[in-house]
N, C-alpha and C positions, 0 to 999 in steps of 0.2 A: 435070346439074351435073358440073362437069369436077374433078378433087379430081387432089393430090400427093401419094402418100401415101409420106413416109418413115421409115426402120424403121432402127435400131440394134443390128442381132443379138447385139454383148455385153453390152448391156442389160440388166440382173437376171441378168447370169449365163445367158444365154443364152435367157430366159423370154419375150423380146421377138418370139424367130421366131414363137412359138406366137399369140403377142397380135397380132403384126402381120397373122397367116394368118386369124385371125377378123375384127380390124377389115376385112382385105380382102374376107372373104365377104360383111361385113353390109351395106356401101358400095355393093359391086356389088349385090345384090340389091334394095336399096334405090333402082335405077337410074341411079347416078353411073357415071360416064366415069374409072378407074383409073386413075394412071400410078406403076408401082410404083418406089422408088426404094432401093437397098439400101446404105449405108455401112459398110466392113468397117474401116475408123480415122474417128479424130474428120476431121481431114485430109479424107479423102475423103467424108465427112456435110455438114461446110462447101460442097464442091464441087458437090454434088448440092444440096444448099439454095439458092445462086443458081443451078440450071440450072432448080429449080421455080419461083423468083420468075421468071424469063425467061417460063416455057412459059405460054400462055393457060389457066392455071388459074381457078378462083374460090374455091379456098381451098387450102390445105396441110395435111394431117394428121400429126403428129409420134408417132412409138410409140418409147418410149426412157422414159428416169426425167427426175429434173430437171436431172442432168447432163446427157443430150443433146439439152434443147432450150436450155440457159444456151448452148453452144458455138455454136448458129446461130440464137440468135434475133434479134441482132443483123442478121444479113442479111434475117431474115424480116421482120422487122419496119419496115424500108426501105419493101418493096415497098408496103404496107399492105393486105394479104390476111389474109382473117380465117385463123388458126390453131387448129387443134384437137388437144389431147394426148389421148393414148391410154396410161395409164399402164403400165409398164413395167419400172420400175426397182426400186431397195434401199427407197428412203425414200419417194415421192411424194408430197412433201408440196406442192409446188406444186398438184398436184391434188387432197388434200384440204382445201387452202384453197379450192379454186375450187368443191369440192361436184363434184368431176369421180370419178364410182365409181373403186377402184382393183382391182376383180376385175371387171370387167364390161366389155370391150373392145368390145362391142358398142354396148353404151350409147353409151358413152364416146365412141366413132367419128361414131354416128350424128349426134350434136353438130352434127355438117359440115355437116349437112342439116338436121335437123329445130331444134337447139338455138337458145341465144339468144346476141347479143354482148355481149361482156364489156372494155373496156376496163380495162387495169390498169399500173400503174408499171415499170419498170425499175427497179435500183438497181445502180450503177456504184461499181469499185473500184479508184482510181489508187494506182498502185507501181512505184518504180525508171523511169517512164518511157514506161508501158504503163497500157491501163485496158481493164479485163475486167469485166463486167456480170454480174447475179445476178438472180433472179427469187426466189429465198427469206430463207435467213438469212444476214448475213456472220458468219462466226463469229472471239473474238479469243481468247488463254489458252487456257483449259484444256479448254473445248466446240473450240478449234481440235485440240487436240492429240490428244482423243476421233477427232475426223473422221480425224487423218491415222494415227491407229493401225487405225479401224476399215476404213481403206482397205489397209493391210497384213494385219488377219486374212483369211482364206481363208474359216473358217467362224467359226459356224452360218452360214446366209442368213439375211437378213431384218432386222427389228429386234432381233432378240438379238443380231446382232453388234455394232452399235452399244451397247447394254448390256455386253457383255463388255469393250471397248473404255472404256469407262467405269471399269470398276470397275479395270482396269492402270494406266490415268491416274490414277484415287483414291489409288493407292497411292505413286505418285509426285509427287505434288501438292506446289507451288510455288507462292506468287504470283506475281504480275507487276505490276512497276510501271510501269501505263500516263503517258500524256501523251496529254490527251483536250482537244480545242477543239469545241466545239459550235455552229453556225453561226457560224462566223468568231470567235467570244468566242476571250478569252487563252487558253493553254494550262493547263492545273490536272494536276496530280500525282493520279491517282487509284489507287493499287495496289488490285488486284484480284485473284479467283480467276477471274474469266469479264469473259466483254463481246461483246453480242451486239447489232446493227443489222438488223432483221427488216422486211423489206419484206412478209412474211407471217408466222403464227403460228409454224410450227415448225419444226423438222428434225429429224434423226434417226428419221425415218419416225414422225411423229406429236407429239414433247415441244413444247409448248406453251412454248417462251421468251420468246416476244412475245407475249403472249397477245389484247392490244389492236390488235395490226397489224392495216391493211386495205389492199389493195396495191392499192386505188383512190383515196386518200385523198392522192398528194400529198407523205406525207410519211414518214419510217423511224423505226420504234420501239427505241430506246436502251436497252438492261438492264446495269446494273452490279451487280456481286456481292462483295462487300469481301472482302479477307483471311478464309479461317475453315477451321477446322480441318477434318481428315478425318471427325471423325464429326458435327459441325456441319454439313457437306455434305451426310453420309448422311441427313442429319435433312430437310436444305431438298430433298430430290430426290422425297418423295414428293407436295411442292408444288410443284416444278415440275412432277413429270405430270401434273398437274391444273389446272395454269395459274393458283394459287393464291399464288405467289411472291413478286408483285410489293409484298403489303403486309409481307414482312417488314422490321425495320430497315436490316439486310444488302442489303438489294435496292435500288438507286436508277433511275427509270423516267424517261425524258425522250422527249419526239418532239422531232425537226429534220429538218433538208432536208438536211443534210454533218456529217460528222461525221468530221475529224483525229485520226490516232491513230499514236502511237509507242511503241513498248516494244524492250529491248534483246529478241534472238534472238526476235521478234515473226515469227509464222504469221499469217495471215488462211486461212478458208476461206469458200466458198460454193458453196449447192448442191453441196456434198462435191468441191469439188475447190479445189486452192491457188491462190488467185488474188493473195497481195501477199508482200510482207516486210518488215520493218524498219520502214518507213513510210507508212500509207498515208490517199490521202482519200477516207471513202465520200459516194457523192449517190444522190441518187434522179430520173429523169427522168419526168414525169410522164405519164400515158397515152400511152406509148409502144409498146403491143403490145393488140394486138383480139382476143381469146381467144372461142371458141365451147367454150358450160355447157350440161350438159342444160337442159333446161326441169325446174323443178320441180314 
């Protein structure tokens, strides 16, 4: 088997050299034909991502988090070669939706070879003019503002910086009055503290905000969170790590296919990176990308 295997060195902070040097040992040993490929900017991952859909490969191995395969899977996903993540990053939560190990690079690799396919959705994010694609949560409010602060802490690693990130934005907590259409319906006034479109269950390295998502199904799970106070919040967070949320009254749950959304000084993120402003429309494309899972 002939495999691509590309690697993301700032990846977790750097954790990705290590993951990508194992994923390479087990590959080879395991008898595949290597062709190592190494991205030192997003820019130049792109670029090596169509030089691996070019080369006569039979699959492509990704070592990065969920931010560095959202940046080229759009190109991967063209070719129609099956794709294998090798987790890597802050949050992985794309892989622990797929049941992909996040400490086991070996496992996780071998996928290439040994595992099974996985067809699953895209979900797409038009703004300003432009439309960037996600493979986990989009995130609106105040779960947006979480992402972009947690993207400026430095430390801890891991998910406690996401937590830390958390509790800054607690303190500064606003609502926001969206303008929300759901499959093409009229616009409705919906002021919120969050608003979150999950093409899978979490982010922030594991919080279960969509808890119902299935990112083969088709379709993106809608969570709205009303106006509520700071320690009303602190109350509803030990339900959402437990993906227990959705029944409170505060909580409104919808699935659709698009989902329009406007708020004034309006963020979107996805897969922790900013992908709208102002105004944007998310969709979901359906089995658009062929994922290799262990075998269970």
């Amino acid at each position: 088997m002939r495999l691509a295997l590309i690697v993301n060195p700032q990846a977790g902070r750097g954790h990705a050299v290590r993951v990508g040097a194992a994923a390479e040992r087990a590959l080879r040993a395991a008898g595949a034909e290597v062709t190592l490929l190494v991205g030192e900017s997003a820019e130049q991952t792109r670029s090596l991502a169509r030089r691996a859909v070019r080369a006569q490969s039979d699959g492509i191995v990704v070592v990065g988090g969920d931010g560095t395969l959202t940046g080229i899977v759009d190109v991967l996903a063209q070719s129609g070669k099956p794709i294998t993540l090798v987790p890597a990053g802050t949050g992985n939560d794309l892989a622990r939706s797929l049941g992909i190990p996040t400490r086991d690079p070996r496992t996780a690799a071998l996928a290439a070879i040994h595992g099974r396919a996985r067809t699953i959705d895209l979900g797409t994010v038009s703004s300003r003019g432009s439309e960037r694609v996600f493979l986990t949560v989009a995130a609106l409010g105040f779960d947006a503002k979480v992402s972009e602060r947690t993207n400026a802490l430095r430390r801890p690693r891991g998910p406690l910086r996401y937590y830390l990130a958390l509790v800054i934005e607690l303190v500064r907590l606003r609502p926001v009055v969206f303008r929300v259409s759901i499959d093409g319906g009229s616009a409705q006034v919906r002021p919120g503290t969050l608003l979150a479109v999950g093409n899978t269950r979490s982010y922030g390295g594991g919080m279960p905000i969509c808890p119902g998502a299935d990112p083969d199904d088709g379709h993106l799970d809608v969570v709205h969170v009303a106006p509520v106070s700071r320690a009303r919040l602190v109350r509803l967070f030990p339900l959402l790590l437990r993906g227990r949320h959705l029944r409170r009254p505060e909580v409104r749950h919808e699935r659709a296919t698009s989902v329009r959304v406007s708020a004034p000084d309006l963020v979107v993120y996805a897969d922790g990176e900013r992908v709208g402003v102002g105004e944007c429309s998310i969709g979901v494309r359906p089995a658009a990308v062929t994922m290799m899972i262990p075998r269970e």
